[in-house]
PyMOL Python script that loads the backbone (N, CA, C, O; Angstrom):
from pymol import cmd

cmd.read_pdbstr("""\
ATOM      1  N   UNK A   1       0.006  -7.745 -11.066  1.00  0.00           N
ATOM      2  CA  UNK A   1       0.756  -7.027 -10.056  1.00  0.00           C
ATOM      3  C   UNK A   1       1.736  -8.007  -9.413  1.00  0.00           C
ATOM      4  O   UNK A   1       1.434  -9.109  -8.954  1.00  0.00           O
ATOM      5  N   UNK A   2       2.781  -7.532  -9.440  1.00  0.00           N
ATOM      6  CA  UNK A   2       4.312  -8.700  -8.338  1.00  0.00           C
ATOM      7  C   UNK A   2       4.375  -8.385  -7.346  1.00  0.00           C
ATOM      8  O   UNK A   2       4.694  -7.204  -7.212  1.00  0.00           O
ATOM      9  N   UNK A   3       4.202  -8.947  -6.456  1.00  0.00           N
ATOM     10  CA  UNK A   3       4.155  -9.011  -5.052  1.00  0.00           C
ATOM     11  C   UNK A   3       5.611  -9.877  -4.155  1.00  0.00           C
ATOM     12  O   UNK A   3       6.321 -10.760  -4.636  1.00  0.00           O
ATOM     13  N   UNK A   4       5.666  -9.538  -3.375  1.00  0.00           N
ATOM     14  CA  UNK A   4       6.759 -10.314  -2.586  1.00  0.00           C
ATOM     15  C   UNK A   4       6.063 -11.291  -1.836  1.00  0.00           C
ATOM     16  O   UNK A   4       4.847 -11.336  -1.649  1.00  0.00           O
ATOM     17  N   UNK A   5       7.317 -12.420  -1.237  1.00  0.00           N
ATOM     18  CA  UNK A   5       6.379 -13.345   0.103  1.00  0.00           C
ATOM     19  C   UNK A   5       5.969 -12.694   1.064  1.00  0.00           C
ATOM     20  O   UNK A   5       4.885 -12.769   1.642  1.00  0.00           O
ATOM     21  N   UNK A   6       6.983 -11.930   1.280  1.00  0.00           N
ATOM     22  CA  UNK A   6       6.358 -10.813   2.474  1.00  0.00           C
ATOM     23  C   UNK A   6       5.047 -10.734   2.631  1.00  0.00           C
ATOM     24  O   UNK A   6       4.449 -11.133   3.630  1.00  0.00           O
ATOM     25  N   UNK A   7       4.315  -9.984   1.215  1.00  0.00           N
ATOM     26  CA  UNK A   7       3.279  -9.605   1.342  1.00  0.00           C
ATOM     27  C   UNK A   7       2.221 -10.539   1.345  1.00  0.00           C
ATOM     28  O   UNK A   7       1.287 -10.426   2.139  1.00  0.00           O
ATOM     29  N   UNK A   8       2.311 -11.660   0.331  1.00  0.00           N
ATOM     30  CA  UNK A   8       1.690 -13.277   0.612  1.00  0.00           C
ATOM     31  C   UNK A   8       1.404 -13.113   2.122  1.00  0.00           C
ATOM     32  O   UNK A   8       0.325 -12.657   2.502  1.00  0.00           O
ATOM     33  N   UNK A   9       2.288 -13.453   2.902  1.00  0.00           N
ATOM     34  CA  UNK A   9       2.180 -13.503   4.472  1.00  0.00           C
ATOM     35  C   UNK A   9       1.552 -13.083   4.758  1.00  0.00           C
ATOM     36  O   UNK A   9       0.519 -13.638   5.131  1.00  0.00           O
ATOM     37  N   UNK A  10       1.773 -11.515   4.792  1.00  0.00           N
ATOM     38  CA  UNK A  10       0.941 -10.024   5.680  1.00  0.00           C
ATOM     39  C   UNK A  10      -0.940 -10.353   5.397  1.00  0.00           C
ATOM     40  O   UNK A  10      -1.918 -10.381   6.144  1.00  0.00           O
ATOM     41  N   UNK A  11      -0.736 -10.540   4.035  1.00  0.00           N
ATOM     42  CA  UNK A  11      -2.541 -11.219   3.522  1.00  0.00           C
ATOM     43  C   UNK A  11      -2.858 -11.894   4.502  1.00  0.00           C
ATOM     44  O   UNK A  11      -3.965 -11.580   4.939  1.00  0.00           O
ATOM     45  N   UNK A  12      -2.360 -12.690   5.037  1.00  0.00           N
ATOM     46  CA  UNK A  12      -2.743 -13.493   6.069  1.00  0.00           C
ATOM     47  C   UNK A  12      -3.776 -13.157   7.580  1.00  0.00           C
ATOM     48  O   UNK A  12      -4.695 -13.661   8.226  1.00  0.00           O
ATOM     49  N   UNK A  13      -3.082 -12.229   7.569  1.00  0.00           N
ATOM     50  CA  UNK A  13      -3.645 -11.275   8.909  1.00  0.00           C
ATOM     51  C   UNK A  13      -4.556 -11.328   9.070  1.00  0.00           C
ATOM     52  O   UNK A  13      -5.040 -11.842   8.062  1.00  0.00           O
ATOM     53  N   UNK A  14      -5.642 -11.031  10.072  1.00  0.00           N
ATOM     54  CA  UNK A  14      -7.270 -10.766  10.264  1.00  0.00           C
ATOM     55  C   UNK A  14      -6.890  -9.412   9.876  1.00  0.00           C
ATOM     56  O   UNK A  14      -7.567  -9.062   8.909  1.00  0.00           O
ATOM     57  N   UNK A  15      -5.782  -8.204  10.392  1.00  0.00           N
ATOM     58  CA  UNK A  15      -6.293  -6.815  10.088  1.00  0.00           C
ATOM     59  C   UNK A  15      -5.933  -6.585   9.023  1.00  0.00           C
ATOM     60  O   UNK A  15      -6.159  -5.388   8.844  1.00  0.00           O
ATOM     61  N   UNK A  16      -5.029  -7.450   7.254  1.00  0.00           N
ATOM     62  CA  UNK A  16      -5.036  -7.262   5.933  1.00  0.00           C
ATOM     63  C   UNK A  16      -5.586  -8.002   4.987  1.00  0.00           C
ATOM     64  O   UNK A  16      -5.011  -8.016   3.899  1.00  0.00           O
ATOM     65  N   UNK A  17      -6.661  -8.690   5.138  1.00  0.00           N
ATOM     66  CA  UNK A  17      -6.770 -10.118   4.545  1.00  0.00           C
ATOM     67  C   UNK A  17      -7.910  -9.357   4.111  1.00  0.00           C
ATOM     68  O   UNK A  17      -7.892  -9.196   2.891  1.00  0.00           O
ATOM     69  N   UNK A  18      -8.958  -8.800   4.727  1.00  0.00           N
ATOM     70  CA  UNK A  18      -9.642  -8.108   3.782  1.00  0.00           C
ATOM     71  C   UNK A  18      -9.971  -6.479   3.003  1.00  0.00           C
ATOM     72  O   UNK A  18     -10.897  -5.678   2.874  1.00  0.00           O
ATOM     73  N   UNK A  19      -8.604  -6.644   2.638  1.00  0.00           N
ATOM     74  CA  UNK A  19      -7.810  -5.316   1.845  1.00  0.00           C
ATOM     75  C   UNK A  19      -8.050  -5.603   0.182  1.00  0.00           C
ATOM     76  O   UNK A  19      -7.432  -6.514  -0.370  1.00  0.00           O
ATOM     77  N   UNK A  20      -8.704  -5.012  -0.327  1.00  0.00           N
ATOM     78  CA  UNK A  20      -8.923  -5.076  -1.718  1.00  0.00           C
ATOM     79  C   UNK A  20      -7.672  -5.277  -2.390  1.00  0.00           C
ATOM     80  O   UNK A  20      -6.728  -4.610  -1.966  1.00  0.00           O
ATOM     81  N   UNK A  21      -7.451  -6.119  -3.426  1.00  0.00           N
ATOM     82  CA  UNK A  21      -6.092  -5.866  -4.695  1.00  0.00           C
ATOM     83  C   UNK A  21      -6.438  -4.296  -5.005  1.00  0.00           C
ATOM     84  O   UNK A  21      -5.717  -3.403  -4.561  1.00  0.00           O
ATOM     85  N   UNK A  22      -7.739  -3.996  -5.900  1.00  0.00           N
ATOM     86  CA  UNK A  22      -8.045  -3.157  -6.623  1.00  0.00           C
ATOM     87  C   UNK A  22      -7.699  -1.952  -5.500  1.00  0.00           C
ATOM     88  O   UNK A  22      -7.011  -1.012  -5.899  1.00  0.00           O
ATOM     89  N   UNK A  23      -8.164  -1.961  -4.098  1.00  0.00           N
ATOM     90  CA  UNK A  23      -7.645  -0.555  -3.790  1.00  0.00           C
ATOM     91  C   UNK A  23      -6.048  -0.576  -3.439  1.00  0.00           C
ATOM     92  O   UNK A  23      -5.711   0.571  -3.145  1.00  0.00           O
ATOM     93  N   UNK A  24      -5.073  -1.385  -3.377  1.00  0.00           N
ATOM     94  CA  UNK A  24      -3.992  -1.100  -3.677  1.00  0.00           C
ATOM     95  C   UNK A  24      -3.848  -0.912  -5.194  1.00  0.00           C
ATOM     96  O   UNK A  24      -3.864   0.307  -5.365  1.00  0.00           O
ATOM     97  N   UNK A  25      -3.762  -1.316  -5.969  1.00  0.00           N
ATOM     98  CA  UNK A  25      -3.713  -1.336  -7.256  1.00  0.00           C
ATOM     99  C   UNK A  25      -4.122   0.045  -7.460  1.00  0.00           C
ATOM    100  O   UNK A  25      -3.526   0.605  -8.380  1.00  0.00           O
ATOM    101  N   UNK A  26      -4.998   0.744  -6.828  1.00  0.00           N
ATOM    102  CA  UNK A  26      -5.575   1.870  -7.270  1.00  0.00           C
ATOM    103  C   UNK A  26      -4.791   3.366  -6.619  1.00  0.00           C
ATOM    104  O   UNK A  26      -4.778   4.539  -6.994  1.00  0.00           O
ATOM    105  N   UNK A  27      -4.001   2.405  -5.134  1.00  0.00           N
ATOM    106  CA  UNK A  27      -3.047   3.748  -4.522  1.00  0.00           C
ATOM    107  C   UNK A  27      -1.389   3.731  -5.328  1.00  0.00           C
ATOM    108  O   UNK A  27      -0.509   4.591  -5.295  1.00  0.00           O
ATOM    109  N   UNK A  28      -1.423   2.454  -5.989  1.00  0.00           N
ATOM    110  CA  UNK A  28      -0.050   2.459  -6.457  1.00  0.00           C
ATOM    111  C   UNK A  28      -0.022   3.700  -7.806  1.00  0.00           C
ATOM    112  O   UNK A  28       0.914   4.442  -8.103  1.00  0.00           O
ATOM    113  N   UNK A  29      -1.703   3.577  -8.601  1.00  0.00           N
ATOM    114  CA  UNK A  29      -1.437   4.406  -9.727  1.00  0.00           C
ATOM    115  C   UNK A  29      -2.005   5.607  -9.680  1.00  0.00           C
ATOM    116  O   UNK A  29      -1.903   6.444 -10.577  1.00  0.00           O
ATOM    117  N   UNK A  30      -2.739   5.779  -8.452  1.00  0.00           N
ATOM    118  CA  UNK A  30      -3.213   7.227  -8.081  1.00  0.00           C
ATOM    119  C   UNK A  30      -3.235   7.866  -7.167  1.00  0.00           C
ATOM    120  O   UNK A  30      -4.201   8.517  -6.768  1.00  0.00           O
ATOM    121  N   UNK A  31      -1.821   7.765  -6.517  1.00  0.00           N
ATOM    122  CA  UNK A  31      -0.901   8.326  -5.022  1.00  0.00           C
ATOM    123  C   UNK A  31      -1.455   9.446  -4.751  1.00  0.00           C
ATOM    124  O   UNK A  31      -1.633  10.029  -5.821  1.00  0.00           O
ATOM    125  N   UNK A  32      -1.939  10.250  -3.621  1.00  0.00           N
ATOM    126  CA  UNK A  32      -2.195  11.320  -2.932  1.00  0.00           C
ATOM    127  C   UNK A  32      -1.062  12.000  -2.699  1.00  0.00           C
ATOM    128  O   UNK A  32      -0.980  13.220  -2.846  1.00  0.00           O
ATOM    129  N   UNK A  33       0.154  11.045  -2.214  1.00  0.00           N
ATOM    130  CA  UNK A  33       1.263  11.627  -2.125  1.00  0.00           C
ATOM    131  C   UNK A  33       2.610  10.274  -2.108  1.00  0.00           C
ATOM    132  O   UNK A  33       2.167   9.158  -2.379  1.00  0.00           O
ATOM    133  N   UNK A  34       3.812  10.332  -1.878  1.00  0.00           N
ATOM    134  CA  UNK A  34       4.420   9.533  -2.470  1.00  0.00           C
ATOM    135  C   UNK A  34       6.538   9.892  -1.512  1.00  0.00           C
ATOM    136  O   UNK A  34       7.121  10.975  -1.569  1.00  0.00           O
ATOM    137  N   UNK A  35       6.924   9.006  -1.028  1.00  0.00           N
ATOM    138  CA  UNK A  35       8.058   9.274  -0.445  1.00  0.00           C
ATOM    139  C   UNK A  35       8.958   7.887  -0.936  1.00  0.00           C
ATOM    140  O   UNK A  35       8.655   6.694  -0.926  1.00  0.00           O
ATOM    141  N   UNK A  36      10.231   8.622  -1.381  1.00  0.00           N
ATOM    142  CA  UNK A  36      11.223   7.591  -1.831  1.00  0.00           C
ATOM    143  C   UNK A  36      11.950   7.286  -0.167  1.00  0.00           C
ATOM    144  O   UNK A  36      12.258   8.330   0.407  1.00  0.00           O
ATOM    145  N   UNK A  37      12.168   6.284   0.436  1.00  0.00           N
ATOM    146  CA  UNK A  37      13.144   5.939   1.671  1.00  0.00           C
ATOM    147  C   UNK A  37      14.442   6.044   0.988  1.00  0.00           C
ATOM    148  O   UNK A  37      14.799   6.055  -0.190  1.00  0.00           O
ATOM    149  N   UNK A  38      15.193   6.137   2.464  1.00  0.00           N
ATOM    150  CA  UNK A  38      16.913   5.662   1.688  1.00  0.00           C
ATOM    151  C   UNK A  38      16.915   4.853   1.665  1.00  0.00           C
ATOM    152  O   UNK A  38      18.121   4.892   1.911  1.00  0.00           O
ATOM    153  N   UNK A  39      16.617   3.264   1.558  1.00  0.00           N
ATOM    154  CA  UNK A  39      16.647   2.357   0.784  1.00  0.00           C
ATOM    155  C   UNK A  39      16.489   2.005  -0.280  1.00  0.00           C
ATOM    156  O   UNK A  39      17.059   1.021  -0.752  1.00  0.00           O
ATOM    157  N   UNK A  40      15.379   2.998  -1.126  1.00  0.00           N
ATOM    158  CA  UNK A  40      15.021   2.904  -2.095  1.00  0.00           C
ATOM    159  C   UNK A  40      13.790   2.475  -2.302  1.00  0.00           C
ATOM    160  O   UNK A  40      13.390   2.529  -3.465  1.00  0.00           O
ATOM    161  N   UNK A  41      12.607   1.790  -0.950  1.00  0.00           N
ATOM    162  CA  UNK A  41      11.259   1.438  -1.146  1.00  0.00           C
ATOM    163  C   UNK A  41      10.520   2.851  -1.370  1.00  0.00           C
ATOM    164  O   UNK A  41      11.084   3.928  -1.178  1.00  0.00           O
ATOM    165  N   UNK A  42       9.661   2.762  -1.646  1.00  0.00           N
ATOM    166  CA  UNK A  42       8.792   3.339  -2.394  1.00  0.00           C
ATOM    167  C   UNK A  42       6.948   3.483  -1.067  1.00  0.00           C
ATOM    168  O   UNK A  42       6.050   2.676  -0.828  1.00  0.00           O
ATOM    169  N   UNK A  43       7.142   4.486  -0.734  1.00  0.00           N
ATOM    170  CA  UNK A  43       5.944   4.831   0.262  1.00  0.00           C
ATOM    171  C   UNK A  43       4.843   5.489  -0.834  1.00  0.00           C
ATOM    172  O   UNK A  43       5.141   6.492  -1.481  1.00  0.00           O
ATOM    173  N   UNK A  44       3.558   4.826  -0.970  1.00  0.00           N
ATOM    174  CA  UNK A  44       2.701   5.562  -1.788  1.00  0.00           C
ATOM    175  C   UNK A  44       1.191   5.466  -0.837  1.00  0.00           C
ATOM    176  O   UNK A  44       0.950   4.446  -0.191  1.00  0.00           O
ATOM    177  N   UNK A  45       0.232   6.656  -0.849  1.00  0.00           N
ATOM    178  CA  UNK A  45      -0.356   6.509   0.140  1.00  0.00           C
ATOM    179  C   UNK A  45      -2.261   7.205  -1.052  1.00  0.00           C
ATOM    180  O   UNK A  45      -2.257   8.221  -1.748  1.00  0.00           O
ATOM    181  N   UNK A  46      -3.065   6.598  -0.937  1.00  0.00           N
ATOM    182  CA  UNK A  46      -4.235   6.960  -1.724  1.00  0.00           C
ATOM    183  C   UNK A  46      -5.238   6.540  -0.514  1.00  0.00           C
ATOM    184  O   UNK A  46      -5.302   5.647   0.331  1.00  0.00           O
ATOM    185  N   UNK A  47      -5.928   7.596  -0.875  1.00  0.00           N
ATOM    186  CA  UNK A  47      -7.618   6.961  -0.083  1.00  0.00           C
ATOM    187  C   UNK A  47      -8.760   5.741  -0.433  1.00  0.00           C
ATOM    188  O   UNK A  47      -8.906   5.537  -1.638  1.00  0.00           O
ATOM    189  N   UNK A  48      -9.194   5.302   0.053  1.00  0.00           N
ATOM    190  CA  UNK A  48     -10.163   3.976   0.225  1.00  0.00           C
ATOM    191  C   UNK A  48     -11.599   4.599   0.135  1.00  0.00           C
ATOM    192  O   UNK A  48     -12.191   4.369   1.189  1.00  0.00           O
ATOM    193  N   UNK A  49     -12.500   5.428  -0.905  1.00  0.00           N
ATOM    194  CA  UNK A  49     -13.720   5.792  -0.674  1.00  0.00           C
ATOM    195  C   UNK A  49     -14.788   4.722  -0.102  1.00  0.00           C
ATOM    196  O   UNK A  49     -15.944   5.086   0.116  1.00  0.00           O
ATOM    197  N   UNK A  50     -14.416   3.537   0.109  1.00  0.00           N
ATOM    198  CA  UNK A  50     -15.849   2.617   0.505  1.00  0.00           C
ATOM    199  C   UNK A  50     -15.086   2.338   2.121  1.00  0.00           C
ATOM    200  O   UNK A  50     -15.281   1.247   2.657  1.00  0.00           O
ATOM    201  N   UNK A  51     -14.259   3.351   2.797  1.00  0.00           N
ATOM    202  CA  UNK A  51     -13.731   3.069   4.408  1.00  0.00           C
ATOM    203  C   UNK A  51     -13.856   4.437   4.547  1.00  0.00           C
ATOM    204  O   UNK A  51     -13.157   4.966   5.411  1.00  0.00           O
ATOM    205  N   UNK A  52     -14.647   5.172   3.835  1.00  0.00           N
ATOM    206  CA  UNK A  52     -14.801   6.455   4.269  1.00  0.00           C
ATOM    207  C   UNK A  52     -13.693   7.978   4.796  1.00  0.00           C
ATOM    208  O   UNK A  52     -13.519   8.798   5.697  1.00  0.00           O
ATOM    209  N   UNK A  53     -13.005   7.360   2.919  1.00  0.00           N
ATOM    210  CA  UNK A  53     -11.851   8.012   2.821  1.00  0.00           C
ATOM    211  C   UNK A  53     -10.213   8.040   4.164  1.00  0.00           C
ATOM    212  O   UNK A  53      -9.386   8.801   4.669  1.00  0.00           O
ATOM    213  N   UNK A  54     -10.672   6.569   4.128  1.00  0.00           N
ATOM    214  CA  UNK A  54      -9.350   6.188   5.264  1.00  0.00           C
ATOM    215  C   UNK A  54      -8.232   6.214   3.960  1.00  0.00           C
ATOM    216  O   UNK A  54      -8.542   6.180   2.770  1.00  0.00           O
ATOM    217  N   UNK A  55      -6.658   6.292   4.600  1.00  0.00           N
ATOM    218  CA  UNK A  55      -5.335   6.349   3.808  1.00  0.00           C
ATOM    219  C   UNK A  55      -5.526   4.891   3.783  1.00  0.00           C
ATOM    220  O   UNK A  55      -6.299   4.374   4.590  1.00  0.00           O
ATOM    221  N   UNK A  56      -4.790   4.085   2.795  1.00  0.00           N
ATOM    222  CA  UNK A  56      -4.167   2.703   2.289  1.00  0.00           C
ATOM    223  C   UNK A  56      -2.426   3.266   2.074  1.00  0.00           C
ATOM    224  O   UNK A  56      -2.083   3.849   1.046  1.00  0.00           O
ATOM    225  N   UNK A  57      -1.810   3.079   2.804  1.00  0.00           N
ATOM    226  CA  UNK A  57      -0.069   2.478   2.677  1.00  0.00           C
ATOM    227  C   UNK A  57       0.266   1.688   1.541  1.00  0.00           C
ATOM    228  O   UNK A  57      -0.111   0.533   1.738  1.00  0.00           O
ATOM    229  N   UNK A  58       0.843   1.835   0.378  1.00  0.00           N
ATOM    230  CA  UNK A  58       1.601   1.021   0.257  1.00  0.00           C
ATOM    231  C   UNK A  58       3.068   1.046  -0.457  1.00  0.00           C
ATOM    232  O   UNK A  58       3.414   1.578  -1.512  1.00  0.00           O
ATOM    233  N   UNK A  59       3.437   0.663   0.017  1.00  0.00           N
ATOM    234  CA  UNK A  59       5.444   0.231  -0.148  1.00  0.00           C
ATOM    235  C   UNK A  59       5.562  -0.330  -0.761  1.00  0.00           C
ATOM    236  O   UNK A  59       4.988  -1.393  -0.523  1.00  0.00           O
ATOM    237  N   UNK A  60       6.278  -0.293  -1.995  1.00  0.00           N
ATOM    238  CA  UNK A  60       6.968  -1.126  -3.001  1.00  0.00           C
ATOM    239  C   UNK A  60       8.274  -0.671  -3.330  1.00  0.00           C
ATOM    240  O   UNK A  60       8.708   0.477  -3.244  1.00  0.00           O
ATOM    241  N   UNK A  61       9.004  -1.978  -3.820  1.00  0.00           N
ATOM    242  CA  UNK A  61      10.080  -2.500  -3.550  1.00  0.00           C
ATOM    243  C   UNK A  61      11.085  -1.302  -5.088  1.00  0.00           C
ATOM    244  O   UNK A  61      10.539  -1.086  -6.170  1.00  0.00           O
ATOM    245  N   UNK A  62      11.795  -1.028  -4.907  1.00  0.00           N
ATOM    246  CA  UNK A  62      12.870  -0.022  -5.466  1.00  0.00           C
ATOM    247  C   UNK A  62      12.147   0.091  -7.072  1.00  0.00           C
ATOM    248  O   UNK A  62      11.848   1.181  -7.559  1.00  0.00           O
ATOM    249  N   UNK A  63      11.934  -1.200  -7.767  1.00  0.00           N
ATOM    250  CA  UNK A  63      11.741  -0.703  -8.738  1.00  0.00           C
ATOM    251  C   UNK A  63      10.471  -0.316  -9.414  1.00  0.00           C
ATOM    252  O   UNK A  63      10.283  -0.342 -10.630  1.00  0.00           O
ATOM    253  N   UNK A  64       9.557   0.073  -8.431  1.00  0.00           N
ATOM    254  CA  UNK A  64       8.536   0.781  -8.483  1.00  0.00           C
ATOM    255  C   UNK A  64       7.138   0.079  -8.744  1.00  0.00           C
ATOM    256  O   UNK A  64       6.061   0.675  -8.735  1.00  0.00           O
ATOM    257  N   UNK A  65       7.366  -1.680  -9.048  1.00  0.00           N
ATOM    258  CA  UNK A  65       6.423  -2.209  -9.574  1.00  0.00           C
ATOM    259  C   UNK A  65       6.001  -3.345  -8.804  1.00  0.00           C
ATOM    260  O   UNK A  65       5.070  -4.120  -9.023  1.00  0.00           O
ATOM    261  N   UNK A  66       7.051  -3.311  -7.625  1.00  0.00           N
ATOM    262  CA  UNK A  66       6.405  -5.173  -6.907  1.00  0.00           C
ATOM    263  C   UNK A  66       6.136  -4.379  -5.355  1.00  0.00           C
ATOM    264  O   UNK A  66       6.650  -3.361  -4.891  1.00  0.00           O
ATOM    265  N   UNK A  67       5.252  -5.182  -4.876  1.00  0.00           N
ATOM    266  CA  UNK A  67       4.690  -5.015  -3.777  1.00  0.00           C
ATOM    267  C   UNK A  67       4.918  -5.175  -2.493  1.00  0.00           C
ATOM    268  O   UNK A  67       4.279  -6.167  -2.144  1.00  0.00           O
ATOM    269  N   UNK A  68       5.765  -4.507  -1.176  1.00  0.00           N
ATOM    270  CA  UNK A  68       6.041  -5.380  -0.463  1.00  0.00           C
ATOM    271  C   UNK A  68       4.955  -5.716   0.504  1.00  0.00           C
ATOM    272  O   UNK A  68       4.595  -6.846   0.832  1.00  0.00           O
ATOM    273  N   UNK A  69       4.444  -4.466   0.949  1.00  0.00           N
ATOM    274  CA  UNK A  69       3.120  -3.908   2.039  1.00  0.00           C
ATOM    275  C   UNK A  69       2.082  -3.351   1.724  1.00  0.00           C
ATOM    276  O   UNK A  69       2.099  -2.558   0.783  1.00  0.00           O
ATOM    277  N   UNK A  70       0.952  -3.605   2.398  1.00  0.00           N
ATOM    278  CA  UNK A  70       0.195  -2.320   2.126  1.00  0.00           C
ATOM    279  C   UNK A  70      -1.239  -2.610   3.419  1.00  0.00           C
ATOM    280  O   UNK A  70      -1.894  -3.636   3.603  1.00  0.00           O
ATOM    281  N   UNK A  71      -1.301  -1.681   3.904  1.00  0.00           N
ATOM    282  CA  UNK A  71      -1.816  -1.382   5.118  1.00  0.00           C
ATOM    283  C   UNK A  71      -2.561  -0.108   5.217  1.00  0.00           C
ATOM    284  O   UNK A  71      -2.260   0.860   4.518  1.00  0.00           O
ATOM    285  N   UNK A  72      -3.707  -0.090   6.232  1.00  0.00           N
ATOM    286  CA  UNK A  72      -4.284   1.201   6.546  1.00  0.00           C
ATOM    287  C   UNK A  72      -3.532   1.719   7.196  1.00  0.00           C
ATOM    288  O   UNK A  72      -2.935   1.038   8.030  1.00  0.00           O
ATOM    289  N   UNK A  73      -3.203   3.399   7.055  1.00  0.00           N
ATOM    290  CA  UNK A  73      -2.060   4.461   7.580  1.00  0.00           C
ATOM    291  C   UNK A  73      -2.737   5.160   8.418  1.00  0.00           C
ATOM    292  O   UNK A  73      -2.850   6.334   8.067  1.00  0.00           O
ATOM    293  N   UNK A  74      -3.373   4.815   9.671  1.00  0.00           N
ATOM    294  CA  UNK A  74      -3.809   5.955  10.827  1.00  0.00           C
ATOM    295  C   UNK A  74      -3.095   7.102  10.851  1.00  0.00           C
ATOM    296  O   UNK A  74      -3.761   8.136  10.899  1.00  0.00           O
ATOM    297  N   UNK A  75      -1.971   7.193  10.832  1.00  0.00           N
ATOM    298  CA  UNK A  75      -1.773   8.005  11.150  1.00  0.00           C
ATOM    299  C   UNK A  75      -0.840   9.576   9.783  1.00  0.00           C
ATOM    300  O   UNK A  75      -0.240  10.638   9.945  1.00  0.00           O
ATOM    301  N   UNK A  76      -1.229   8.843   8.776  1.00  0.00           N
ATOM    302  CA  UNK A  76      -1.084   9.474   7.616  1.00  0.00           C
ATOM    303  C   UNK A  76      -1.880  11.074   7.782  1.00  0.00           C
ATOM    304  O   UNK A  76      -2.983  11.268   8.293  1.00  0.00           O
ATOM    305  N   UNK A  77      -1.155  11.887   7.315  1.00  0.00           N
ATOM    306  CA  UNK A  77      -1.947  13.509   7.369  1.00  0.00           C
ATOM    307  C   UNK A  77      -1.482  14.255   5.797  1.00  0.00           C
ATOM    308  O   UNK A  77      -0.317  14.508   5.491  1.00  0.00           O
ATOM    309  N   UNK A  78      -2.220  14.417   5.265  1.00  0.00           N
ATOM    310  CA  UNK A  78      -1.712  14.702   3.610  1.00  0.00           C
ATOM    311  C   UNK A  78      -1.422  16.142   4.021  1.00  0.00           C
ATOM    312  O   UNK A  78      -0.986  16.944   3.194  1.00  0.00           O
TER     313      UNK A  78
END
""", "prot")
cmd.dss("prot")
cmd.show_as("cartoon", "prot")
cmd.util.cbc("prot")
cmd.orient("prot")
């Protein structure tokens, strides 16, 4: 998976650092739902069954395959 520095960084966090690869990896290829920005990033949003079906965020970069973010979405409503 390609990731940006961005996201290197964001890992960093106490509230992303212990965010699975595999459950991003798993919202990038099995989206609940999915929004192109006018920029061109890429909003893809899947559930986390071991957080008791919380949303996982994640944003990637235009061409659909590198990573910029990815975060729990409180406030996500499918």
């Amino acid at each position: 998976m390609k990731v940006t520095e961005h996201f290197r960084r964001s890992r960093l966090a106490d509230d992303r650092k212990w965010l699975k690869m595999e459950w991003i990896e798993h919202t990038i290829t099995n989206p609940v739902d999915e929004f192109v920005q006018a920029d061109g990033r890429i909003r893809r949003w899947g559930t986390v069954p071991e957080l008791n079906g919380r949303y996982l965020r994640v944003v990637l970069l235009p061409d659909g395959e590198t990573v910029m973010t990815a975060f729990l979405d409180r406030r996500f409503r499918p």
